[in-house]
N, C-alpha and C positions, 0 to 999 in steps of 0.2 A: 166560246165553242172551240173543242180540238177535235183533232182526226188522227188517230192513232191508225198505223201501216204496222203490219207484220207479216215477216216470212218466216217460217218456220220447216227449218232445212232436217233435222233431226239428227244431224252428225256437225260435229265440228270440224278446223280442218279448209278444203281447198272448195267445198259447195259452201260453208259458212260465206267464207272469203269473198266470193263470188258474188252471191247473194246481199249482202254489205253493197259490193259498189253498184248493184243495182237500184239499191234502196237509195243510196247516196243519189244517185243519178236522178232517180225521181220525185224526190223531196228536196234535195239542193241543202241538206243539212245531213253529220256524220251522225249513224244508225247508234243504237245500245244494245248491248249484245245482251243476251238472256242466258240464264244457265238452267238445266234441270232440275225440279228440285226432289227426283225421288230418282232410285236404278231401275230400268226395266228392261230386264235381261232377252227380252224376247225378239225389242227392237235393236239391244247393242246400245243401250242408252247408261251412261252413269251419273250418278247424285255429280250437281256443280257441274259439268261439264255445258262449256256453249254450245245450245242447239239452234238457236233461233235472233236476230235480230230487228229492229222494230223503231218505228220514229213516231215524234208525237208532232204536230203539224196543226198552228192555229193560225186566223187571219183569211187573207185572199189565196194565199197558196191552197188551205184545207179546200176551201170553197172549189180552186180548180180539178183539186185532185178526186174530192167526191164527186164533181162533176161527170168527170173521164170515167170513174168507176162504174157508174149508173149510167152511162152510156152503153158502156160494155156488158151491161144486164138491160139494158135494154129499158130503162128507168122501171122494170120491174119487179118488186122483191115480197115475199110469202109473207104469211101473217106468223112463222116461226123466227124469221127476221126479226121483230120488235120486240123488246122488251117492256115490261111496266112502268117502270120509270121514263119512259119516254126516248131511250136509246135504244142503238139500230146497229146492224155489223151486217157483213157480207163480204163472201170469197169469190177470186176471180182464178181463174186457172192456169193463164198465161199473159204474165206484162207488158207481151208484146200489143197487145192488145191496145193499151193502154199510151198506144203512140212513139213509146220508146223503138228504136231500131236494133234488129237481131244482131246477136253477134254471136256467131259458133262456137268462140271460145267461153260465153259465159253461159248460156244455156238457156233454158227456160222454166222461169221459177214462178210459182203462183203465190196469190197474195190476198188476204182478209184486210177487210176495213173497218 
């Protein structure tokens, strides 16, 4: 079983950055960045460019970390949540949530599971 974390910033740059040592911070392993894979000019997006980073997380850590997540939802989640295959995903809005401690300089970035 794995637990794949992603942020998804939509620009590269100094929120990527940020976003990274958050994920770092809550996985305790270094993120993989993601790149775009089409342009869309509307958001400022271009083909390849890093928009998002993302950890894959197996063992007792997953275990704590979907813990903390469904906590945060309140261990409730819709029937558009589940997929057929027996997988599940869900976004949280703010990490602070999630026990980490704010810090001004990094902001607050929300997160899918």
């Amino acid at each position: 079983e794995k637990l794949i974390v992603n942020i998804c910033v939509g620009e590269s740059g100094d929120r990527l950055t940020r976003a990274t040592k958050v994920l770092e911070q809550l996985c305790g392993q270094t993120p993989v960045l993601s790149r775009a894979k089409l342009t869309v000019r509307t958001f400022g997006i271009r083909r390849n460019e890093k928009i998002s980073c993302h950890c894959s997380v197996r063992g007792d850590k997953a275990s704590e970390l979907l813990e903390k997540g469904l906590k945060v939802k309140e261990y409730e989640l819709r029937g558009y949540n589940f997929a057929r295959d027996g997988s599940f995903g869900f976004g949280i809005s703010e990490h602070i949530d999630l026990g980490i401690k704010y810090d001004p300089s990094t902001g607050i970035y929300g997160m899918d599971f």
